[in-house]
N, C-alpha and C positions, 0 to 999 in steps of 0.2 A: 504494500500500500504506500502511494508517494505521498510524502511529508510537507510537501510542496503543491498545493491543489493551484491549478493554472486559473483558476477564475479570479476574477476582479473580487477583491473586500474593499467597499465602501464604509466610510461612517455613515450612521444614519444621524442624519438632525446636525450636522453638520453647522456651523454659525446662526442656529435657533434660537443657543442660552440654554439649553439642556446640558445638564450636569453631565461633563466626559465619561463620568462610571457608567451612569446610564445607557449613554450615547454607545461604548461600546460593547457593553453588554448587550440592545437590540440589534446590532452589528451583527455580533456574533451569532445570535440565533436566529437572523435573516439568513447569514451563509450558512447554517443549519438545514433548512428549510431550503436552497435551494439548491443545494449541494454544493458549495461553495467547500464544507467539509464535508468529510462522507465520517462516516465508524472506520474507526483504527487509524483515521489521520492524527497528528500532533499539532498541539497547540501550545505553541512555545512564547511565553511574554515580550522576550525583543521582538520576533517575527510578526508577531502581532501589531506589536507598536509600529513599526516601522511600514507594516502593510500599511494603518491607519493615520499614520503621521500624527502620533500622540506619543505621550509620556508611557511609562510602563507604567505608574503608580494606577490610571482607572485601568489598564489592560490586568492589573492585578484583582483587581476590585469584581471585574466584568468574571475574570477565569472562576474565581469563588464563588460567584453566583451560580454559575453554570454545573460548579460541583456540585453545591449544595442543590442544585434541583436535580441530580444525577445524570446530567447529560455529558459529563464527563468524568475521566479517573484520573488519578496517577499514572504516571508511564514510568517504566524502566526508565532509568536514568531521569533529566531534567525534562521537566513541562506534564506536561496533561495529553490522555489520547481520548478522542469522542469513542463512545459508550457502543456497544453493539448490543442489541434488547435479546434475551434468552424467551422462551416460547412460551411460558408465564407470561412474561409481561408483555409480551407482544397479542395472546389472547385479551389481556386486561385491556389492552389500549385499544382494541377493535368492539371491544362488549361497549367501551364509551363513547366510542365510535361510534357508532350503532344510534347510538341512545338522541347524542347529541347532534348528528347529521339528520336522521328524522323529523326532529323537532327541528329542525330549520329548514327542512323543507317543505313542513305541514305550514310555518309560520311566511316563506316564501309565497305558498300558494294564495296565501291571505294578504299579502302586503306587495308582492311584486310589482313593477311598471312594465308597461308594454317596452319601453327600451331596457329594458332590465331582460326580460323575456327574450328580445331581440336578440340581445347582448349573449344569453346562453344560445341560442341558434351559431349566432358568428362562432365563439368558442368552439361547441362539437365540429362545425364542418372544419374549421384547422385544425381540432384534433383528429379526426376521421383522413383528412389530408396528409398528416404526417403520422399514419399507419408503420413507413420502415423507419420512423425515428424515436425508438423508445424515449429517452432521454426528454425528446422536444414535447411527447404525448406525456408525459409524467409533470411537464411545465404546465402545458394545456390544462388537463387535469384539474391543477392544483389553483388555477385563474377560475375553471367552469366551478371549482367546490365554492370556492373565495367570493364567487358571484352570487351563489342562491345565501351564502352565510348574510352576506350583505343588503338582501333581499328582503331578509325575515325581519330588518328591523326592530331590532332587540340587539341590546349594547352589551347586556351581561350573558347571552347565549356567545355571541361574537367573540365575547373574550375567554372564554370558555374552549370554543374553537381552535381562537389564537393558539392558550395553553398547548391543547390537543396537535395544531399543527408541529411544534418543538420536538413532540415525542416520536410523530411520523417520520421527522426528519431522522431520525436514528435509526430506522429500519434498513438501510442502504438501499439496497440494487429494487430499481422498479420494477412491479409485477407485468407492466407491461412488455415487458421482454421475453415473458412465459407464450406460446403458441397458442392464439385462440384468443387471449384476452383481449388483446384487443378491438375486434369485432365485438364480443360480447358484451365490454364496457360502453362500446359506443354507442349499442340496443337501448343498454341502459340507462342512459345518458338521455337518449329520446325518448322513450317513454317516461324519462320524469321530467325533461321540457313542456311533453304534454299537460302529463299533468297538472305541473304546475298554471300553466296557460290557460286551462281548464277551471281554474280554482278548485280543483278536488286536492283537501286539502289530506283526508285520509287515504287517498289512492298516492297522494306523495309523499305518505312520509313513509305508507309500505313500500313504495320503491326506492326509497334511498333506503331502507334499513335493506333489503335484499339486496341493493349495492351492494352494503362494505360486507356484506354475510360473502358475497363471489369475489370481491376483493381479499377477505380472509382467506380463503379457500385458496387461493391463488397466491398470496404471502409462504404460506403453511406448505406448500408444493417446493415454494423457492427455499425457504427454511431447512428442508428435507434432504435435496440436494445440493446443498452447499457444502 
């Protein structure tokens, strides 16, 4: 696993007036999230700093936070390596999954705008267009989740969410790289556009809970053979 992930790390909130501890700590679990780090990279305080063009003292600040929510460990030798989730917790984060994605898409059905709705159409057909780019349909993805979250208009689901996205980010390698998924995601995907469009607000929240239940399933496959 290279120690050196080629993607760009930004600060977020950058000249806002947000406290740099802060600043780098949502950094860091932005390039969580979008795999900026993947599980078993290293997170080394100068490397850090020097990505961010900040002091070590909040990239110290930021690293502790991250431990102490467990998304990272100690490494052999000097720095911290992102966490890889063992099949425990990887069920645990999809039963909340589950939970939490439903209720925002029953709350979606109810609250969406026609360009909200639009907005998921564009999404699936570039995700459905970028079928041979696992990586770019795992982006796609994670904009179509981010859209209905935003949809449902509720600030304490949304953050809820948020939390939830950090944890996903730990899982590594996308399910869409397994044969089949992704056709089958993208079924799914329409049929809870429908839905939603529809204002059936119980016909979408059962289709997002049977989402992440074939999302599981598809995890659990990758889990198996690695």
């Amino acid at each position: 696993m290279a120690e050196q992930p080629s993607h760009e790390l930004e600060l977020v909130g950058r000249n806002s007036g947000m406290p740099l501890g802060e600043a780098v700590f949502r950094s860091l679990c932005q390039a969580l999230r979008v795999g900026i780090y993947r599980p078993g990279d290293r997170l080394r305080e100068e490397e850090v700093a020097q990505r961010l063009q900040v002091s070590r003292t909040p990239v110290r600040e930021a690293l502790g936070r991250l431990l102490a929510k467990g998304f990272v460990e100690p490494a052999s030798g000097r720095g911290l390596v992102v966490r890889s989730l063992g099949t425990a917790e990887v069920l645990e984060l999809y039963a909340m999954r589950e939970i939490l994605e439903g209720a925002a898409a029953r709350l979606a059905a109810q609250h969406a705008s026609r360009s909200e709705v639009d907005g998921l159409v564009d999404l699936e057909n570039a995700f459905e267009a970028r079928a041979d780019d696992p990586a770019e349909m795992a982006r796609l993805n994670r904009a179509f989740h981010e859209m209905i979250f935003r949809s449902a208009r509720n600030r304490y689901l949304d953050s809820a969410l948020q939390e939830l996205q950090d944890g996903i980010a730990l899982l590594g390698a996308t399910t869409f790289s397994i044969g089949g998924r992704p056709s089958t995601a993208a079924e799914e995907h329409r049929a809870l556009i429908e839905a939603i469009a529809a204002r059936d607000a119980d016909r979408a929240e059962s289709l997002a809970r049977a989402h992440i239940r074939e999302a599981l399933r598809s995890r659990l496959k990758l889990l198996q053979d690695r």
